[in-house]
Structure formats: C-alpha cells, structure tokens
N, C-alpha and C positions, 0 to 999 in steps of 0.2 A: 698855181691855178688862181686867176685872177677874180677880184670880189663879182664883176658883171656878168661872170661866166657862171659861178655861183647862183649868182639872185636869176639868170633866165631859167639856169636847172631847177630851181625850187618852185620858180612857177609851173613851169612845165609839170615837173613832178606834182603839184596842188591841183593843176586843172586836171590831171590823168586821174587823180585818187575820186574830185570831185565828181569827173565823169562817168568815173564804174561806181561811183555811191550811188549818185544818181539814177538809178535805172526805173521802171517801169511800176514799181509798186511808188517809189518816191514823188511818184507824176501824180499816180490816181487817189492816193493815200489821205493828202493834207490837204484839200477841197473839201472831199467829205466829213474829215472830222472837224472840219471850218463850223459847216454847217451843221449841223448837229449838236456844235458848240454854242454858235451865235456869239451871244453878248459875251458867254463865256471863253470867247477863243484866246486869250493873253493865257491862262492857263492851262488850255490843249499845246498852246503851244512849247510850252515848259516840258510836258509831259511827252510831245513830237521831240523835241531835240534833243533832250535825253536819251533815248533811245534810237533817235536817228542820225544823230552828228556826232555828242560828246562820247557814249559807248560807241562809235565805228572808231572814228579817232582815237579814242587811248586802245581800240585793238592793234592796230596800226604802231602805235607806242609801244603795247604790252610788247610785242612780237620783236621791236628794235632793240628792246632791252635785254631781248633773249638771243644776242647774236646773229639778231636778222633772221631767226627760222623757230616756227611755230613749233615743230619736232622737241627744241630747245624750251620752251616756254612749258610744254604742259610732262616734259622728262620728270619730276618731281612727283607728281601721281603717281604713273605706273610707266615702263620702257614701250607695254602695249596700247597705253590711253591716246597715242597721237594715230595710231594706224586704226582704231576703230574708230576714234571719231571721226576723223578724217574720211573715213570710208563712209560714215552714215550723213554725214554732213556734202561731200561732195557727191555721192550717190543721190540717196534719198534725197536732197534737200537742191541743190546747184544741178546735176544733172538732171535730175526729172520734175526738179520745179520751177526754178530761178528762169534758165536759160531757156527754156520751152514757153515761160509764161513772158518774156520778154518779146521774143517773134510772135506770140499771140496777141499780146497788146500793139505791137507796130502793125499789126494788120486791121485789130478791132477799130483803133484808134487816128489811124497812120492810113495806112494802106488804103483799106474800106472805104475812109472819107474822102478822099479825091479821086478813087478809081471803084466805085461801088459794083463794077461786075468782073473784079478779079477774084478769082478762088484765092482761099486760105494757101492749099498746100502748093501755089504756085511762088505765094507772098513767101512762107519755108523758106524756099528752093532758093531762091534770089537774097535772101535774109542769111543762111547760114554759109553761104557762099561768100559774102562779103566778111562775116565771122571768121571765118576760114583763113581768108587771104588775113586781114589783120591779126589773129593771133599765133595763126604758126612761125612766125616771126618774133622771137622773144624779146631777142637782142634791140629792134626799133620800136619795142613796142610802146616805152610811154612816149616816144616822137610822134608815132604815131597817132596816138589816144590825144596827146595831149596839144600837138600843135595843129592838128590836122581836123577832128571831129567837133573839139570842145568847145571852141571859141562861138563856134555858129550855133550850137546847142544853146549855150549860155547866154549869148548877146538874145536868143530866139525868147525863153525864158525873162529875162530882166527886162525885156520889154513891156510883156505879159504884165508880169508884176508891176511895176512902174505905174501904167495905163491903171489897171486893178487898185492901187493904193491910194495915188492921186486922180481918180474919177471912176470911185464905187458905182456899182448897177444898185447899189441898196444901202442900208444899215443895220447891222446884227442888230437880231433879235433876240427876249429868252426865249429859253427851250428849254425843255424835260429832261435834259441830262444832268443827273444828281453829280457826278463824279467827273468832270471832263478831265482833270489831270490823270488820273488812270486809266478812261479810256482812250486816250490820247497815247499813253503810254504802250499799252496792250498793242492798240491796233498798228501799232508802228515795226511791230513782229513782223508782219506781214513783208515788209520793206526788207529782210534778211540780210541788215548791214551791217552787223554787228559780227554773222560769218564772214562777210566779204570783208571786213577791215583785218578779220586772222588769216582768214586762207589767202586773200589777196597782196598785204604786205610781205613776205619770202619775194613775190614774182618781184613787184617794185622794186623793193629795194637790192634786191639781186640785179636787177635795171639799170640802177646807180650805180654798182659797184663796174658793172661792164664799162661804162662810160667814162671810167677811171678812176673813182672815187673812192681808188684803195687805202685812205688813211683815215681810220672808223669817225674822227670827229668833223671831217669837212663833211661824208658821209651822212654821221647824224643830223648835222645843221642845214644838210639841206628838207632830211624826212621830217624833223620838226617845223621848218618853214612851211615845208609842203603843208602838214597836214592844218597849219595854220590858215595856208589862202583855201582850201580845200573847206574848211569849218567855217568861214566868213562864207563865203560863196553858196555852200548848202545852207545856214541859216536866215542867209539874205531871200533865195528864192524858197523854201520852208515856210518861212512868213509869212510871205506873200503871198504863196498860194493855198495856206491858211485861212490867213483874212478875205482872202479875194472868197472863198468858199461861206466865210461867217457874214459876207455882204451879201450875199445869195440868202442866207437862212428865212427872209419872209416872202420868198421869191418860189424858191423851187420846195418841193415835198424831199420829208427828213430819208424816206427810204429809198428813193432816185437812186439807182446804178451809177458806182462810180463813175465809168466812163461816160456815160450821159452826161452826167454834173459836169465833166471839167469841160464836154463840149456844148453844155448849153453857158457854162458861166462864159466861156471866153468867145462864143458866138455875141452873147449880151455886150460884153467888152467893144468886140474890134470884127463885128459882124464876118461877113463870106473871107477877108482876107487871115483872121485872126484865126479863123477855123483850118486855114489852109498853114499856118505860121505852126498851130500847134499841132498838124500832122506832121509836120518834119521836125518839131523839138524832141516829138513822141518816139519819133521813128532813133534818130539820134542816140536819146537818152537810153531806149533799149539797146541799142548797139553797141554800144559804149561799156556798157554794164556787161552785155553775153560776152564781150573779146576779154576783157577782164579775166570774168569768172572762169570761161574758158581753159583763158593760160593755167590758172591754178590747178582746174580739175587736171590739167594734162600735165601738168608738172608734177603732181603728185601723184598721179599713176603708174608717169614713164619711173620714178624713184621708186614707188612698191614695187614694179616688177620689175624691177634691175637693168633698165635698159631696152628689154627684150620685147618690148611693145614701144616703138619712140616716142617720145613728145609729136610729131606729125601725127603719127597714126591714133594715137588718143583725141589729139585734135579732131580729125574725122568721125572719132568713135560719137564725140559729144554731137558732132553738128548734126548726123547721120539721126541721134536718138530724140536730138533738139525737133528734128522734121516731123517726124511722127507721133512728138508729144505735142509738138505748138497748132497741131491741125484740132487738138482736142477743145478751144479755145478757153480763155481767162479762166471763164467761171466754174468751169469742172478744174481747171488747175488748182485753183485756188482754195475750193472745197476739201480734197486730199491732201492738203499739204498743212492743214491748219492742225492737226494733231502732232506733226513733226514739231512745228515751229515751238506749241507748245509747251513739249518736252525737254526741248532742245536749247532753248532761249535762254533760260534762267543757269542752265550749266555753264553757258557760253558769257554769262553776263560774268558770271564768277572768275572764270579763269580770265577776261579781261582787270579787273579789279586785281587781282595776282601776279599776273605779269606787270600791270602799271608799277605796282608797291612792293614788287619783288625783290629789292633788296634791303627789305625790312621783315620779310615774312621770314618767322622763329625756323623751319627748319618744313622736312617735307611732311611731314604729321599734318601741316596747316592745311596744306594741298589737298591730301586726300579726305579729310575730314570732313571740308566744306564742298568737299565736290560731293562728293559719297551722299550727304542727307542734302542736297540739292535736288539731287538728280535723283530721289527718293520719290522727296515731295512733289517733283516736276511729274515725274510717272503716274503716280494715286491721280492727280490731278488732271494729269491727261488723258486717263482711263477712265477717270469722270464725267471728262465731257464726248468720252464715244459712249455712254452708256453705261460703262463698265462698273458698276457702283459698288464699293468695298464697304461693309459700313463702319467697321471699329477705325480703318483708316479714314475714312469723309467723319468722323465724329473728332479723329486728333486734329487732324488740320483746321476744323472749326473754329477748334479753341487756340490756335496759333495766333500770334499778335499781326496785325496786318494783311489776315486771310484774307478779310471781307473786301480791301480792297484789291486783291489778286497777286499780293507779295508774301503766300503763305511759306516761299523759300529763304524767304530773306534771315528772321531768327533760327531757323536749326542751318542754315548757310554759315552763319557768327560761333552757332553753337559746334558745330563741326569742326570750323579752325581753329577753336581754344580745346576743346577734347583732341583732336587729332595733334596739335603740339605738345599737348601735356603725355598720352599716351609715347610720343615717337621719344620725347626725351628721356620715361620709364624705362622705353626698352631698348632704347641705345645705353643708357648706362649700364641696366642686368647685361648686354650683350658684353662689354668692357670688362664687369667684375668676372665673368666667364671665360675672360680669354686667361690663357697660363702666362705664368710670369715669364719663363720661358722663350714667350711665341715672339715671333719678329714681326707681327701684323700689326 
C-alpha cells in the first residue's frame, strides 16, 4: 500500500472525524463565549479547546488503544458498564439531543434564513432523509463525509474566519467575567464531543479497516494522522469563531441568543451574501455531525440486540425520533439536556484520560475507583442544579479543592484511582493465598 494512498486516507479520515465534531453546538457555542469573554478571549479559548478538540481527540485515541472498540476500553470497570452507558449516552443524550438539536438548528439558522415561510417539521422531513441516505451506508461512509460534504463546509467556514480575523467589526472589550477559562470550559459541554470522539471512533475506524487497512499499524497511522488534520482544522476555525465573537463584545448585548450573535456577527462581516454562506455552513455542519452520530447509535443497537433489529432499521428508528424531536426547536432541546450533560461529562472525561494512559494504569481497581466517586460527585452536583439540594453532600463538595471553580470531580477522580488500586491489589492477593495448593487455576 503505497505512502500516497496512505496520506489521501488520512485526510479523508481527518476531514470525516472534523465534520461529525463539528456539528451544530460547535457553530453557535464559540461566538458567544467570544463575547462574553472579550479582552479575555485567548483564555476562553484554552478553556474551548480543551474540551472541544484535545478531550474529542484523545477519545478517538483512548478507544484506538482499546482495539478499536469502546466495549474494549471501559471492560476493566464492570462487563455491564459499556451497555449502560452506552444506552444513557446514545438514548438519552445522541438520540434525543444531539441529532434532534442539529435538524433544529439547520432549520433555525439554515433553513429559516433563506426560506422564512418553510415549516420546521417540513425542514425534518427533507433533513433526516438525507441523514438516512448517508448513513445507512456504513461501508462509504467516511467517503462520503469526508470527500463529499466537508470540503464545502470547511472552505465556507475559513472564509468566515479569515474575513473575521483580518477585518474585525470591532475590538474586544472587558467584561464581567471573573472566570472565562472555566466558563469557556463548562459551556463547551454543550458541544457533546467528547461522546462523539468514543461512540463515534469503533464506526471510523471499523471504516478503515473495510477499506483494507488489515495490518493494525498502517491502521493506526492513518487514525493518528487523522485525528491530527482533524485538531488543526477544529482549532483553526474554534478561534476564529471565538475571536470573531470577542470583536463583537462592545457591539452586541452579553445575553443575545446564540443564534442571533452568529447571524448578526457575520451579517456585520460579509453582509446579505455572508448571511446566505452561513446558512449552508450551518446546514452542512448539522449534517455531517447527525450521519456520524447516527451510525454509532445504530451500530450499537443492531450489536445489543443481536442482529435482530438491523443497523437499517435503527437507522430509521433515530431519523423517525429525530422528526419529532427537532420540531421542538433549539431552546427547549437544549434546556433538557443540560442536566444529562452535566452528570455525564466528567465521567466521560475520566475514562477518556484512561483509555489514553491505559497502558500504565496499575490494574482495574484504578478503573473503578475513579469512575465510581466521579460519577458520585457528577450526580450531587447535578441534582443541585435541578433543585435537588442534599445538604451534608452540597457542604463535602464545598470544601473539595477546585469546586468553586466547577472541577469538584477532579480530586476524589485521583482519590478513587489510588484507593481503587491499592484495594484491587489487597484483594487479588487474599484471593491467591485462598486458592489450595492443590488447585490448577
């Protein structure tokens, strides 16, 4: 297999991983916290890519290291920890958030503005139909993502930015944001890349492997290329539509509707044509992202139920539920899904950091350890903010190092993988001095 044949796959593969990151929270996400940031945007932006590019990316890794399949990565928990999550994560969170709030935004944002008296539930119909056609197709499917959709996305976008960088509508301002690296950080949740770099790596690089790439190390060098042009590319346009948002900040009001902002910044920009450029980047970037997310949800349905539902017909399932959640549009999506995210996030950030350094972690005691008082603290804290107030538990998290700024998991996360090693090692050796001399086990 020749080196050129190599470097076009790895592009391909970088702009396919690019395009399904990319989706529709990634559009409306890093405008607003531009603005908001202002003067301060260089470290929203630290606090944006952390959580939007480097955690997608090493999931995408984590998951390579585990044999190519996430099943494989989080085995070391528990045999049942990949099937619930998996199930809360592509239910709760990709089925009735991700993929519904994407055809909502290509209609708020997309549709809406060039065709202002087309219904929502017609924009649907026409949106999960093309969903459809591209992802029940496995086998082309980063040909198709990646050679087919992206290029025009991307070129649409690096114009944007370009324009935006080199002939600001303003100059950031201060603001009232005491903290923009964590809120930068926080808000970037919303973005759900961090599932789509685990759930969506199996599909990819199962992709690869179709396309012949049976010998694990040409394999791996093309997912590590990928995810290389894939992280220059979301970084490049990240920034820019960052900044472009902290040159607005003495321009527009701090509480503006996301989608507002990104259509009055780039109206400012590149007037009635630019408006028209970024309904199709819009529309695109949702696209791109639902046939992604898609595959995974149907791929890992048609595997729980054995066949007996196919990857087509799950396909169907999502697009069918996609319709009549994306009529509910953005802002009620959004509203519902923010207690998921919350819970959910900091688990997910863990077992990426796990699977990266998984072949240093002492044994599976680490595993369970730091996932167990993660997803402890993730819960008190999420039940916090629906109201739910506990008080002996809201009084320990207080006093946890880094609560204040919204990383109350972080030390009992450290403190779980050193008690859960030291534990797993206790009791694998009493299991050892129990076994008969005897025994042939």
């Amino acid at each position: 297999m020749n080196t050129n044949k190599i470097l076009r796959d790895s592009l391909i593969f970088g702009f396919a991983l690019f395009a399904v990151f990319f989706g529709a929270g990634n559009l409306i996400f890093p405008p607003s916290i531009g603005l908001v940031s202002g003067a301060d945007w260089p470290l929203a932006l630290v606090g944006f890519t952390l959580t939007g590019v480097v955690l997608p990316i090493l999931g995408v890794v984590a998951v390579l290291n585990s044999n190519g399949e996430f099943e494989e990565l989080t085995k070391p928990i528990s045999p049942w920890f990949y099937k619930v999550f998996n199930l809360v994560v592509m239910i709760g969170i990709a089925m009735l958030v991700t993929v519904p709030r994407t055809a909502a935004t290509t209609h708020e944002m997309g549709v809406h503005t060039l065709f202002p008296h087309v219904p929502s539930f017609l924009t649907m119909i026409v949106f999960f139909a093309l969903n459809f056609y591209f992802a029940s197709d496995r086998s082309n499917l980063i040909d198709k993502v990646g050679q087919v959709l992206t290029p025009a996305l991307f070129a649409i976008l690096l114009f944007i930015v370009i324009k935006g960088t080199f002939d600001p509508i303003g100059a950031p301002i201060k603001t009232e944001i005491s903290n923009p690296f964590s809120h930068s950080f926080f808000s970037a949740y919303q973005t759900g890349d961090v599932f789509t770099g685990l759930l969506c790596a199996s599909v990819f690089i199962g992709s690869i492997v179709a396309k012949g790439y049976n010998e694990p190390s040409k394999m791996k060098k093309i997912v590590l290329n990928g995810t290389i042009v894939a992280g220059f590319g979301l970084l490049i346009i990240y920034g820019g539509l960052l900044y472009i948002g902290a040159t607005g900040s003495g321009l527009f009001p701090k509480d503006m509707e996301s989608s507002q902002l990104v259509t009055g910044l780039v109206y400012n920009l590149l007037g009635d044509y630019g408006t028209i450029a970024l309904a199709i980047a819009v529309s695109l970037a949702c696209l791109t992202t639902s046939i992604g997310i898609t595959a995974s949800i149907a791929d890992f349905l048609s595997g729980l139920t054995n066949q007996k539902v196919s990857y087509r017909n799950w396909v169907i399932v999502v697009c069918v539920i996609g319709v009549l959640m994306g009529v509910l549009g953005v802002e009620k999506i959004i509203v519902y899904s923010v207690p998921l995210f919350m819970g959910i996030y900091p688990v997910s950030i863990v077992i990426v950091l796990l699977g990266v350094f998984r072949k240093y972690i002492p044994n599976a005691g680490a595993y369970k350890g730091s996932i167990l008082l993660t997803f402890i603290i993730s819960l008190f804290e999420t039940l916090g903010s629906m109201g739910i107030n506990i008080k002996f538990m809201n009084e320990i998290i207080s006093i946890i190092p880094f609560s204040s700024n919204g990383f109350a998991w972080l030390i009992p996360a450290v403190i779980g993988f050193i008690g859960g090693t030291l534990i797993h090692k206790r009791t694998s050796k009493k299991q050892v001095h129990e076994i008969p001399s005897n025994s042939i086990e």
